[in-house]
C-alpha positions as CSV (number, residue, x, y, z in Angstrom):
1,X,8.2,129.8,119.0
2,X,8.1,133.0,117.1
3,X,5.5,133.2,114.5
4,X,6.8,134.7,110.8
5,X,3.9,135.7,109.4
6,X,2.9,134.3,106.1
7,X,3.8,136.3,103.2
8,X,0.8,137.6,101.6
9,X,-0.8,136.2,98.5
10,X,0.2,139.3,96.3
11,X,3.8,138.7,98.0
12,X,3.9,135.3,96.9
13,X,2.3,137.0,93.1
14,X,4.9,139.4,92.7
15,X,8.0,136.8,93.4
16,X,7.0,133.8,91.6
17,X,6.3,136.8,88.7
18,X,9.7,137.8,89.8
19,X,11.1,134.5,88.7
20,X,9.3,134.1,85.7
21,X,10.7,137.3,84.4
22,X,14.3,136.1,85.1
23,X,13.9,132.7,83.8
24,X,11.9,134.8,80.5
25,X,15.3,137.1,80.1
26,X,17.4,134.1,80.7
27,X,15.8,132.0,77.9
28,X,15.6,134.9,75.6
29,X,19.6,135.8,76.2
30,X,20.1,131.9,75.5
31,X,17.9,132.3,72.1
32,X,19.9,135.4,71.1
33,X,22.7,134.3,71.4
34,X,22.1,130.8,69.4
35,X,20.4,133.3,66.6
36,X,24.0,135.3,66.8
37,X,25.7,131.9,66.5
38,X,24.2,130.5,64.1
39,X,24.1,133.7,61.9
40,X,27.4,133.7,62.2
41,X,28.4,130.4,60.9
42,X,25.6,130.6,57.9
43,X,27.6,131.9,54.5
44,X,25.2,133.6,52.3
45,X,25.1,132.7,48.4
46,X,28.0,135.4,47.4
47,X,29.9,134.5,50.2
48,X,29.9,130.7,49.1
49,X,30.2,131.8,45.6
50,X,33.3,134.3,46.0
51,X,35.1,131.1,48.6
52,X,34.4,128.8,45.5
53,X,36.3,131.2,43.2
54,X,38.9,131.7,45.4
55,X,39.5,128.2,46.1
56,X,39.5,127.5,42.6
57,X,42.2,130.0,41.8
58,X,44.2,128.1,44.8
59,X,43.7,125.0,43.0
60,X,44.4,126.1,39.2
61,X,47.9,127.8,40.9
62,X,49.0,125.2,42.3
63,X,48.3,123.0,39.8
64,X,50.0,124.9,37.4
65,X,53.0,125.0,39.6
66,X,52.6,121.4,39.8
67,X,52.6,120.6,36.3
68,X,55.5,123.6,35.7
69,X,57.5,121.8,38.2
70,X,57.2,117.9,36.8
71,X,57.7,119.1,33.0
72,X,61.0,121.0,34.4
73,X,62.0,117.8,35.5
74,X,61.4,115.8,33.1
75,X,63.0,117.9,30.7
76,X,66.3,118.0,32.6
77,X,65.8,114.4,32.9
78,X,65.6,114.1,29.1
79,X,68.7,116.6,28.7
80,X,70.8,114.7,30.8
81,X,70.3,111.2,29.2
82,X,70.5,113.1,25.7
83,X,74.0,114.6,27.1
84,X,74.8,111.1,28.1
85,X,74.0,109.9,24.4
86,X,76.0,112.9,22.5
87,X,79.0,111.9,25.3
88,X,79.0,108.3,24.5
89,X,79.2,109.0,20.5
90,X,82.0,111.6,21.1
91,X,83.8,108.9,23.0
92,X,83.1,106.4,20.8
93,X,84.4,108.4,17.9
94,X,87.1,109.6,19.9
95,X,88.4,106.1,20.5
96,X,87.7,105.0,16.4
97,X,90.1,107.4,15.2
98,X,92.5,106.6,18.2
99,X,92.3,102.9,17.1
100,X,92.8,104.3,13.2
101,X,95.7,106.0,14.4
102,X,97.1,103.1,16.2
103,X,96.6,100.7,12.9
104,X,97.9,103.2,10.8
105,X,101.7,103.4,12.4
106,X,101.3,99.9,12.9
107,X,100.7,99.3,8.9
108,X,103.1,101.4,8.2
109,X,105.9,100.3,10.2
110,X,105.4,96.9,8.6
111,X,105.3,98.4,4.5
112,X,108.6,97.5,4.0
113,X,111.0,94.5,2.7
114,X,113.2,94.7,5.7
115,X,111.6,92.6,8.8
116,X,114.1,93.8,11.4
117,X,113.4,97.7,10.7
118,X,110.0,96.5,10.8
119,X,110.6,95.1,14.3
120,X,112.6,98.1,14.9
121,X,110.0,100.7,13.9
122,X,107.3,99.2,16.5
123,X,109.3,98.7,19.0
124,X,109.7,102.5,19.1
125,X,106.2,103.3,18.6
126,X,105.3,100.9,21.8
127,X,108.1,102.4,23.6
128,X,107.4,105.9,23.3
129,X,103.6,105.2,23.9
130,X,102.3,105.9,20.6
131,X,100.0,102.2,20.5
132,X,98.9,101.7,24.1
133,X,96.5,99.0,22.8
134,X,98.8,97.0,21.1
135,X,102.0,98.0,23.2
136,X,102.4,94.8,25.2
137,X,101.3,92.5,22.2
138,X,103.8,94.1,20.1
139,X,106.9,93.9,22.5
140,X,106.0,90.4,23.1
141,X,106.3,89.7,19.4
142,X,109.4,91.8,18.9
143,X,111.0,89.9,21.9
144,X,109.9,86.5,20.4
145,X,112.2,85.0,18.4
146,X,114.2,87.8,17.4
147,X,110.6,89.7,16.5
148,X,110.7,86.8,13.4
149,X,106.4,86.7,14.4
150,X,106.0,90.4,13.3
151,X,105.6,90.4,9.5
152,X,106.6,92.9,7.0
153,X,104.1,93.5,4.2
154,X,106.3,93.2,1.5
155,X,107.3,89.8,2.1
156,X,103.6,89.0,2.0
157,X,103.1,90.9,-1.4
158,X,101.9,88.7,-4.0
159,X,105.0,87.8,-6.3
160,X,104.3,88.9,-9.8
161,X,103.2,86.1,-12.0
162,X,105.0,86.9,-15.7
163,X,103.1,85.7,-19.0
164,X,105.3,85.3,-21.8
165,X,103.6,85.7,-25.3
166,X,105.0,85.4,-28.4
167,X,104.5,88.3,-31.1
168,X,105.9,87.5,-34.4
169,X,106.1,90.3,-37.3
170,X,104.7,88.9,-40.5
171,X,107.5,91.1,-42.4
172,X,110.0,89.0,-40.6
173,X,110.3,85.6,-38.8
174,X,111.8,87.5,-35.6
175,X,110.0,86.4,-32.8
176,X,109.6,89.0,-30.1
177,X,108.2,87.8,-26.8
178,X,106.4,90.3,-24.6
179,X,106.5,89.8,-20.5
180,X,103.0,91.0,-19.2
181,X,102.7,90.9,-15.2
182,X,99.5,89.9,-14.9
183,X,98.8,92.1,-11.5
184,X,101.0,94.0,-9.5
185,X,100.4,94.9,-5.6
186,X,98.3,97.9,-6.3
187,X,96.3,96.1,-8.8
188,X,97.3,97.3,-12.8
189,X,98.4,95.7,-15.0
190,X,101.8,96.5,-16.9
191,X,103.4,95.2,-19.9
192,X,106.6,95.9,-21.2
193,X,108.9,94.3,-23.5
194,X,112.3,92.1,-23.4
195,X,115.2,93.7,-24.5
């Protein structure tokens, strides 16, 4: 067998200095770079302080938006159901003065002593569409018995209830009655002498 000669005591010195050196450079690389990392990832006071403000401002904006955004809504919400409201009273006076319209033909067709040109009269108005509400309920009364359920207003007038009194002149023993109605249809009184 060969014989390798031992290595020499400084040999054995220099490589286990050698190692230490490497494994000194190693573990101050690995120190470095843990310094550089956490230098890195520490914020200093203006740095936290500027982030703070800025993330403020993010939150006051949007914020703002928000708020902007809900009150927008809400508002149109409010617009529509006041819309609604105005539409509803325009409607509603709309179909008031339709329903005055309606009455008044009707009324008026029926002012009058003669029941047949009563019957006449709103037959023509239902016919040529003038009270759609009341169109079928006034042909069925027209058809009805000769149209004898429609009335006519004057037939319903209050007859005249005459008072006689007797005025006697006290230069002469004529007596001279006077015929007072004592209310006509539109609600005055008249008097007027016999002749």
């Amino acid at each position: 067998m060969t014989d390798t000669p031992e290595p020499s005591e400084a040999t054995r010195f220099q490589v286990e200095a050698n190692k230490e050196i490497e494994l000194a450079k190693i573990q101050l690389a690995r120190d470095q770079f843990e310094n550089e990392k956490a230098k890195s990832s520490r914020l200093t006071a203006a740095q936290i302080t500027l982030l703070t403000s800025v993330l403020s401002l993010a939150s006051g904006v949007a914020g703002a938006a928000l708020t902007g955004w809900f009150t927008k809504q809400g508002e149109e919400v409010k617009a529509q159901a006041g819309l609604g409201v105005e539409e509803a009273k325009a409607g509603g006076s709309i179909n008031l003065e339709k329903t005055k319209f309606e009455t008044s033909l009707i009324v008026g067709a029926i002012k009058t002593d003669d029941q047949q040109k009563a019957v006449k009269t709103l037959k023509f108005y239902a016919k040529a569409g003038l009270i759609p509400d009341y169109e079928g309920k006034i042909l069925a009364l027209a058809e009805a018995d000769g149209g004898k359920a429609i009335p006519a207003l004057d037939l319903l007038k209050p007859k005249l209830n005459a008072l006689f009194i007797g005025i006697s002149a006290y230069s002469n023993s004529e007596f001279r009655p006077l015929r007072t109605a004592s209310r006509d249809a539109e609600g005055l009184a008249t008097a007027w002498p016999i002749q």
